[in-house]
MIDOSE-1310 file (N, C-alpha, C; in nm, 2 decimals, decimal comma, always signed):
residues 184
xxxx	+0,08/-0,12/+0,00/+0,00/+0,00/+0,00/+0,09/+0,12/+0,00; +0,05/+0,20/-0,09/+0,12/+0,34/-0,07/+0,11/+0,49/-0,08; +0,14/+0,53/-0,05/+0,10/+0,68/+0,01/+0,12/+0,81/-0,07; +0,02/+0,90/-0,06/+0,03/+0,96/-0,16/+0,03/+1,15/-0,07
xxxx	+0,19/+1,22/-0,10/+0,16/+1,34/-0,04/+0,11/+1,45/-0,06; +0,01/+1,56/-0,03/-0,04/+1,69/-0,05/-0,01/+1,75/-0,01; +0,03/+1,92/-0,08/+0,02/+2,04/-0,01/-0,13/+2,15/-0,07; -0,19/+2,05/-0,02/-0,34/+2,14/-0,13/-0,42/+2,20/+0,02
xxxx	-0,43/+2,34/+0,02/-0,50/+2,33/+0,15/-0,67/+2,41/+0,15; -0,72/+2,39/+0,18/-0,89/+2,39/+0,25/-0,93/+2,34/+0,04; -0,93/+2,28/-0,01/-0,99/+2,21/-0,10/-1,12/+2,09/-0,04; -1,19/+2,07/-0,12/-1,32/+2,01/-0,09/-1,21/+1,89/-0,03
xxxx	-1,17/+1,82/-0,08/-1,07/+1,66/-0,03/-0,94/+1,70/+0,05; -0,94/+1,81/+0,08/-0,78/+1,77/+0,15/-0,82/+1,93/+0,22; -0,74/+1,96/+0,32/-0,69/+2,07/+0,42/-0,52/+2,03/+0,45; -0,47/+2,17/+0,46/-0,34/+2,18/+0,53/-0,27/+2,04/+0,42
xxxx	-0,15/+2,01/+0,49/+0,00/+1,92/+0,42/-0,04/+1,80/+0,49; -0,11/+1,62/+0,45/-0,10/+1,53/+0,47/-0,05/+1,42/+0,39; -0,03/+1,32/+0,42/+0,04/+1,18/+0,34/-0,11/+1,12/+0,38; -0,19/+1,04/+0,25/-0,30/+0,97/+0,30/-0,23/+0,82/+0,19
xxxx	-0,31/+0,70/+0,24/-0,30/+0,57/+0,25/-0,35/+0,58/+0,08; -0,30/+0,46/+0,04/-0,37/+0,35/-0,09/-0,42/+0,49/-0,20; -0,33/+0,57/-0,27/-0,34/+0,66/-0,31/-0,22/+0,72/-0,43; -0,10/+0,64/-0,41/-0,01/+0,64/-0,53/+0,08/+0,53/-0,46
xxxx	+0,14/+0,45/-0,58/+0,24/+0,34/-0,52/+0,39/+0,33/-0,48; +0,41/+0,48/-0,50/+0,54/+0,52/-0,54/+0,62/+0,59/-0,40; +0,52/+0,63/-0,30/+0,59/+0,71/-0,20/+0,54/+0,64/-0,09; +0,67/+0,62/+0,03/+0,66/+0,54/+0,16/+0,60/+0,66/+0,25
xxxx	+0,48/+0,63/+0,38/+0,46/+0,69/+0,44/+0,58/+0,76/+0,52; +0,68/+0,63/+0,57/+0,81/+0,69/+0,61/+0,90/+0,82/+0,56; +0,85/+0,82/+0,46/+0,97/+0,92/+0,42/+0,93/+1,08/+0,46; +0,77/+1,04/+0,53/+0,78/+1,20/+0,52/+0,75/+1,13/+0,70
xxxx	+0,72/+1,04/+0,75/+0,69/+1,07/+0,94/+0,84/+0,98/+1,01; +0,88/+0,88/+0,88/+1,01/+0,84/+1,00/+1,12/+0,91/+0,99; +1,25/+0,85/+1,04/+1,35/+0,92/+1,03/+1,41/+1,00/+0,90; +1,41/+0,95/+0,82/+1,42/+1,01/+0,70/+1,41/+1,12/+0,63
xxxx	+1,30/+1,16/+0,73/+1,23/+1,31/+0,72/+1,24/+1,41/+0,82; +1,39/+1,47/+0,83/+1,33/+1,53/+0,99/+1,36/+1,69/+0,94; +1,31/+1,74/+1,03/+1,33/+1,89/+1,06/+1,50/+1,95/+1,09; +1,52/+2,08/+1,06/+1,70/+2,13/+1,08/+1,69/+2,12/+1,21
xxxx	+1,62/+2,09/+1,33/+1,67/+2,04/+1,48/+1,73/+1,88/+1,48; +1,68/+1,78/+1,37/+1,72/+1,64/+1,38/+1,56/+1,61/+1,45; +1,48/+1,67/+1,50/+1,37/+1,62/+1,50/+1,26/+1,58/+1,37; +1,20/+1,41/+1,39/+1,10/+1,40/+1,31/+0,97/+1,44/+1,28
xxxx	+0,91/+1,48/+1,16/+0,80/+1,59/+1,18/+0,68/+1,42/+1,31; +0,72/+1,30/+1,32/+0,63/+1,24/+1,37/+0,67/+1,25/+1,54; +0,77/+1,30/+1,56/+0,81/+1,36/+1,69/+0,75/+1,48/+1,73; +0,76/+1,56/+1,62/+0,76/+1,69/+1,65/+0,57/+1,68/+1,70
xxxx	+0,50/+1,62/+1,63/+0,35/+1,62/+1,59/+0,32/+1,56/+1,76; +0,36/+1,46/+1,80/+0,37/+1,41/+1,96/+0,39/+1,54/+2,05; +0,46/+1,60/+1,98/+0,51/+1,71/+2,12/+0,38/+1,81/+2,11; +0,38/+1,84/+1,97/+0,22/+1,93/+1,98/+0,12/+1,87/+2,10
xxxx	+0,07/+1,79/+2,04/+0,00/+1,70/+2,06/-0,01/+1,70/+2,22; +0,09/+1,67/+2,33/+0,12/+1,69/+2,41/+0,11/+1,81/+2,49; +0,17/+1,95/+2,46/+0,15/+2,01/+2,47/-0,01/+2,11/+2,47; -0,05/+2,09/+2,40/-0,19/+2,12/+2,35/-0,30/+2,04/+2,45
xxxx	-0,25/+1,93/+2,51/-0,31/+1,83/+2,56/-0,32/+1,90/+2,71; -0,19/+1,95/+2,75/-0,15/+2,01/+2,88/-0,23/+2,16/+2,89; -0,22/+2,22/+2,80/-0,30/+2,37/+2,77/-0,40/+2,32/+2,84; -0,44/+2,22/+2,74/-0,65/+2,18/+2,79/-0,68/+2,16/+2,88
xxxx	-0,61/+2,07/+2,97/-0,62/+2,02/+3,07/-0,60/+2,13/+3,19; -0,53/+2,24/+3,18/-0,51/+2,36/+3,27/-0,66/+2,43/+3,25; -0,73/+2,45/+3,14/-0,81/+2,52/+3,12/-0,92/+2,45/+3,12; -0,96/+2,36/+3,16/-1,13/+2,29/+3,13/-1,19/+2,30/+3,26
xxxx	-1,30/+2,28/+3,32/-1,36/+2,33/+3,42/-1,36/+2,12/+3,48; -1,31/+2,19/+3,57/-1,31/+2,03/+3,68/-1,39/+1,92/+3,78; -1,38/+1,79/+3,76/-1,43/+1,73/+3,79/-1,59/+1,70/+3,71; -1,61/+1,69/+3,60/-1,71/+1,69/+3,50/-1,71/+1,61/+3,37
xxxx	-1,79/+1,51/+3,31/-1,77/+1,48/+3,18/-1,75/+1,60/+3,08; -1,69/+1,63/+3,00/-1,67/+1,71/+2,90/-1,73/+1,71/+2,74; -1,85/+1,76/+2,69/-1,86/+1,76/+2,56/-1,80/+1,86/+2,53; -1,67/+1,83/+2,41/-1,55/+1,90/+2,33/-1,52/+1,90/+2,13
xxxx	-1,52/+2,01/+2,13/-1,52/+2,07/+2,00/-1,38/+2,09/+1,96; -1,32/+1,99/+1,84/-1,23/+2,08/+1,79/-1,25/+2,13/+1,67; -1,21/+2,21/+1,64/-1,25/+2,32/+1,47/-1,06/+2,32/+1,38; -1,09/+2,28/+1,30/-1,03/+2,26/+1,20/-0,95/+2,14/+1,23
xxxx	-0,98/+2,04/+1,26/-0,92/+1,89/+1,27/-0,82/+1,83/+1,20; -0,82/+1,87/+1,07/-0,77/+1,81/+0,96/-0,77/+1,63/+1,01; -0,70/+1,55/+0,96/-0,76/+1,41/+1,01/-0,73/+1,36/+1,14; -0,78/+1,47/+1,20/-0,85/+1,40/+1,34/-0,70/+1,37/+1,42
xxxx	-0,61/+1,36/+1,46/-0,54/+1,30/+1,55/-0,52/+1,35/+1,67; -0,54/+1,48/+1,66/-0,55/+1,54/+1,81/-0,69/+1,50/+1,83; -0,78/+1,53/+1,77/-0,94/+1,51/+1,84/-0,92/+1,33/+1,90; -0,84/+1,28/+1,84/-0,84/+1,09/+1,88/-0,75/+1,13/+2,04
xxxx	-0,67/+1,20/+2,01/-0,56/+1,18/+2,10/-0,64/+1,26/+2,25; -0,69/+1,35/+2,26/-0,70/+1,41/+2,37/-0,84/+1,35/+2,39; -0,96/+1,31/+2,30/-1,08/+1,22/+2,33/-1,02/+1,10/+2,40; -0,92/+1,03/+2,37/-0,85/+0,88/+2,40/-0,84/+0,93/+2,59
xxxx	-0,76/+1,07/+2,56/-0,71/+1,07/+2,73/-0,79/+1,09/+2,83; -0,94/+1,16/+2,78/-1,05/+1,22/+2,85/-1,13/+1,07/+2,86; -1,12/+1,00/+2,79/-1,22/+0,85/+2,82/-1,18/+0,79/+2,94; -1,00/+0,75/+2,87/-0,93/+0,67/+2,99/-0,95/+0,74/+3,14
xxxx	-0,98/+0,85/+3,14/-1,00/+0,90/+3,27/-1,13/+0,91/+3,32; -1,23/+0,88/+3,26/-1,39/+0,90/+3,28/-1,48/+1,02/+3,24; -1,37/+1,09/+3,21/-1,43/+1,23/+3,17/-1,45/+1,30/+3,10; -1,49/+1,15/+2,94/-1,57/+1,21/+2,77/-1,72/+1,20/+2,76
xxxx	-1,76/+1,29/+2,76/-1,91/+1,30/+2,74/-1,90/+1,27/+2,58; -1,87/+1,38/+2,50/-1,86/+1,35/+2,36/-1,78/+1,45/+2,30; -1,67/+1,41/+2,19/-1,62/+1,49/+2,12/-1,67/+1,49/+1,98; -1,68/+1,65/+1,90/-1,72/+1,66/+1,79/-1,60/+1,67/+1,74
xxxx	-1,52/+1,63/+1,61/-1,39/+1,68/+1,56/-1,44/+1,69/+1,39; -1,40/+1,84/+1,38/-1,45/+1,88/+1,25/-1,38/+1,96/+1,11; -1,36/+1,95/+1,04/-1,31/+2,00/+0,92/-1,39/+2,01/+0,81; -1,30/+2,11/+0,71/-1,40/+2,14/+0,61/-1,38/+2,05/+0,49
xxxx	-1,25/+1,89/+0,50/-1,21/+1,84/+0,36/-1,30/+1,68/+0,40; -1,36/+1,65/+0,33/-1,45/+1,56/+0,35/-1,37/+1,43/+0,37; -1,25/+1,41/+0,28/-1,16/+1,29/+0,21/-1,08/+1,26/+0,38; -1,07/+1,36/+0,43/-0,98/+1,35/+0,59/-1,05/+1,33/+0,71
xxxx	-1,16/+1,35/+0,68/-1,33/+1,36/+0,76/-1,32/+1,22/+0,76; -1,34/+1,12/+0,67/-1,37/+1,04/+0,63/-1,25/+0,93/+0,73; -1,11/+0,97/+0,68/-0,96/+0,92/+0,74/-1,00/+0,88/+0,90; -1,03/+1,03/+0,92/-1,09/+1,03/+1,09/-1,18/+0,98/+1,20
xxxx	-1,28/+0,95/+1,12/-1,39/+0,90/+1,15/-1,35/+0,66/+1,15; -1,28/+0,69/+1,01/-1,24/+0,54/+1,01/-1,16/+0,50/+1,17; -1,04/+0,61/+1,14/-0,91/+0,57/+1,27/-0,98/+0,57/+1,42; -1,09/+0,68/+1,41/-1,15/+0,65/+1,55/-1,25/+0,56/+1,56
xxxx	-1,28/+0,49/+1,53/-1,35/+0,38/+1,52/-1,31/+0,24/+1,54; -1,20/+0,27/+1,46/-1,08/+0,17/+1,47/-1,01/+0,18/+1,61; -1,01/+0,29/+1,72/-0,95/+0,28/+1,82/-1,06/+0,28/+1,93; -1,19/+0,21/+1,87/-1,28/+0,18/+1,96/-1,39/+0,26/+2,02
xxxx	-1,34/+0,38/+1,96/-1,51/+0,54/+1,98/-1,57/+0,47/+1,95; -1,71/+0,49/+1,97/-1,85/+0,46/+1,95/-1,91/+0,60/+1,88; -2,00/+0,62/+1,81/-2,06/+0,73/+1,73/-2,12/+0,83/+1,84; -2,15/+0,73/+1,95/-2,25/+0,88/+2,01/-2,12/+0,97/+2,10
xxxx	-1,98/+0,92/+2,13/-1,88/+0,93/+2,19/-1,81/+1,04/+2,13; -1,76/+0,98/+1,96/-1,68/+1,04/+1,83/-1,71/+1,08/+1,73; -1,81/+1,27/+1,70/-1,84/+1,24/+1,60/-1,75/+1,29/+1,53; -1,77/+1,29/+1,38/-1,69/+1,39/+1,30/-1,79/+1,45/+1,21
xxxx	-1,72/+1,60/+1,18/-1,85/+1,63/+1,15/-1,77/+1,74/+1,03; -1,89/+1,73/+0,94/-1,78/+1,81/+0,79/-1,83/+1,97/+0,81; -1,76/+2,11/+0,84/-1,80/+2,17/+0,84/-1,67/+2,29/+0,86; -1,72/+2,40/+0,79/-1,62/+2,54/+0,82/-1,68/+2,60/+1,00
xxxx	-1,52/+2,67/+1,06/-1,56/+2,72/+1,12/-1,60/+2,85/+1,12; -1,63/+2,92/+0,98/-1,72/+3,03/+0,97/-1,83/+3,01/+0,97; -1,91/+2,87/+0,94/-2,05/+2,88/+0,97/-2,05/+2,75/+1,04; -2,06/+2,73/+1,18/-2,10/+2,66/+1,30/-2,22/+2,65/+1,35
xxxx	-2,30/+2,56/+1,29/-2,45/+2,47/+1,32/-2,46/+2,45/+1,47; -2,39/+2,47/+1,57/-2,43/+2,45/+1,69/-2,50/+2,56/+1,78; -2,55/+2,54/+1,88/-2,68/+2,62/+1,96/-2,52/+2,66/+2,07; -2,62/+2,81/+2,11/-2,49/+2,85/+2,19/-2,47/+2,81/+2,30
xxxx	-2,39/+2,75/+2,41/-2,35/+2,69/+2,50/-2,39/+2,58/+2,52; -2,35/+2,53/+2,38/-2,34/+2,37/+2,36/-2,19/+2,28/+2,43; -2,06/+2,35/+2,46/-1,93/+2,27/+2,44/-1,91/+2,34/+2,59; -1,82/+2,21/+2,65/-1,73/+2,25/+2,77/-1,55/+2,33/+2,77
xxxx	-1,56/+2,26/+2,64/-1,44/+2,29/+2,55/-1,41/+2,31/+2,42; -1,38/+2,44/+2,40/-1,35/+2,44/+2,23/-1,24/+2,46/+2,17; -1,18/+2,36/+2,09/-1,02/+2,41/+2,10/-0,95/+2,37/+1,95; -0,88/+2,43/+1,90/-0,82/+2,44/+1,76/-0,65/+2,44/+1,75
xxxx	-0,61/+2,37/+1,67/-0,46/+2,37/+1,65/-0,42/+2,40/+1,50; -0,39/+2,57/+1,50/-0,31/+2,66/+1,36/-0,41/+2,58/+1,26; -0,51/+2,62/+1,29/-0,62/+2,65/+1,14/-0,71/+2,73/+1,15; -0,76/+2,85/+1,26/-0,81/+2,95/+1,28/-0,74/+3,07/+1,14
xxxx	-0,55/+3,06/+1,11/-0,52/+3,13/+0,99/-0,66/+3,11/+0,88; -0,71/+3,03/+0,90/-0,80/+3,00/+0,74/-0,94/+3,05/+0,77; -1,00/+3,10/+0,86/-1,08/+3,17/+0,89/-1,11/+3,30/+0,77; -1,24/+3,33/+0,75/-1,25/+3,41/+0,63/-1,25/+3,54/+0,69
xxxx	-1,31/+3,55/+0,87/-1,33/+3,68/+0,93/-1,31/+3,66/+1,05; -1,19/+3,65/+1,07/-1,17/+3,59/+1,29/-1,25/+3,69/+1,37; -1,23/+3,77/+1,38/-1,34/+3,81/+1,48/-1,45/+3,78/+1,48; -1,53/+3,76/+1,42/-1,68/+3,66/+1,37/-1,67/+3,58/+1,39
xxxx	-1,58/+3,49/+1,37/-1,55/+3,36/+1,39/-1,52/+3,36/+1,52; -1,45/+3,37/+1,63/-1,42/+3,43/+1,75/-1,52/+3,47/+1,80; -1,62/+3,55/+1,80/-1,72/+3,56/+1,88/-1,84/+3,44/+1,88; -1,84/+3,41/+1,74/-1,94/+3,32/+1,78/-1,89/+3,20/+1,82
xxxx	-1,78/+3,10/+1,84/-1,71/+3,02/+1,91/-1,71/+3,06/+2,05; -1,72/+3,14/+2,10/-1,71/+3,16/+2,25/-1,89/+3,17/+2,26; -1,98/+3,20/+2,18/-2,11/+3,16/+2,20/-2,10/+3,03/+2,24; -2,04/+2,96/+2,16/-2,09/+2,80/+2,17/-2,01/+2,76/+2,30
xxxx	-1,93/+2,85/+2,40/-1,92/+2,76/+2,54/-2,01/+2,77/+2,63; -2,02/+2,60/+2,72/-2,04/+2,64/+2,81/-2,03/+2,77/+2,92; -2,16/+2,85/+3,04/-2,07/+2,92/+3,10/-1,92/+2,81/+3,22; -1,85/+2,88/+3,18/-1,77/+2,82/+3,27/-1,64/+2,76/+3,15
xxxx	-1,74/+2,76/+3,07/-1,62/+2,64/+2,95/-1,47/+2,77/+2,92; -1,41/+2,68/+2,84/-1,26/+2,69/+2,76/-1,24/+2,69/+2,64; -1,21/+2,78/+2,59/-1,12/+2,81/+2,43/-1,00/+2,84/+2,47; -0,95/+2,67/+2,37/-0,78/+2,67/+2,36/-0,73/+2,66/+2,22
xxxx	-0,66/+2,77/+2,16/-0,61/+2,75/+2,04/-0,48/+2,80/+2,05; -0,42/+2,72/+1,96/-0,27/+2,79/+1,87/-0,30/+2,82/+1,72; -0,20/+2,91/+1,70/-0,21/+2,95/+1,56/-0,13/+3,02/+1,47; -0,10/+3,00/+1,35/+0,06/+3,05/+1,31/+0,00/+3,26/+1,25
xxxx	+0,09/+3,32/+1,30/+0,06/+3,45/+1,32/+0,23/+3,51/+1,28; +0,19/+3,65/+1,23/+0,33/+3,68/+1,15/+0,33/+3,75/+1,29; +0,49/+3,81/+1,32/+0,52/+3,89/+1,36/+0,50/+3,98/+1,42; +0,47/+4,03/+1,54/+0,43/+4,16/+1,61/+0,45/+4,27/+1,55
């Protein structure tokens, strides 16, 4: 099986830079997540993606309102591995009501929806859901947590987008994002 890479970004099938499965025969997933591929630190981007991942994980966990099951939103998902990763940690601990993880490329929607299923979510647990975060279908103080990793850049009007995302918390809830931003 072999893998096929993109730099096509918010396209109906693809968002942001991914390597997806059974898609050209010619290129090894490795060459772009194992060693072969690393960053001018000697780190691998499948290192580097852990340490996000991690980090982002710690943010949340300082900001979510305690002792509570949590229904959590992330907005621009691309295929899902933080939404798996930080849903995975909030189960193991008892404290997933349900995560929504959402994007606007259907083809990576799809990626995500497979891999969490495959790691044992249940639908009413994991959804995934195809949508922009300029226009968000949910009722306001629907989420305990709403949280994004550097895809808010693709937003068509952030402050709009930003106000109405903090509609949709809980009172009490959390917005946690990173995001790549030029220069002060």
């Amino acid at each position: 099986d072999g893998y096929k890479y993109y730099s096509v970004i918010n396209s109906e099938d693809y968002s942001g830079i991914a390597v997806y499965p059974n898609e050209h025969q010619e290129t090894d997933v490795n060459d772009f997540l194992g060693p072969k591929y690393t960053r001018g630190d000697g780190v691998t981007i499948r290192q580097a993606t852990q340490a996000r991942d991690e980090r982002m994980l710690e943010l949340i966990k300082k900001s979510i309102p305690q002792g509570k099951k949590l229904k959590m939103l992330e907005l621009g998902a691309g295929r899902g591995g933080l939404s798996r990763y930080v849903a995975a940690y909030f189960k193991k601990e008892g404290l997933l009501e349900k995560m929504v993880s959402t994007n606007i490329a259907q083809k990576e929607n799809e990626f995500n929806e497979a891999q969490a299923r495959e790691m044992g979510f249940e639908a009413e647990e994991f959804e995934v859901v195809k949508m922009s975060f300029d226009e968000i279908p949910y009722e306001p103080a629907t989420f305990d947590l709403i949280y994004s990793n550097d895809a808010f850049l693709h937003s068509i009007n952030k402050q709009v987008m930003l106000e109405g995302v903090c509609k949709l918390l809980k009172p009490g809830g959390a917005l946690v994002f990173s995001d790549i931003l030029e220069n002060p």
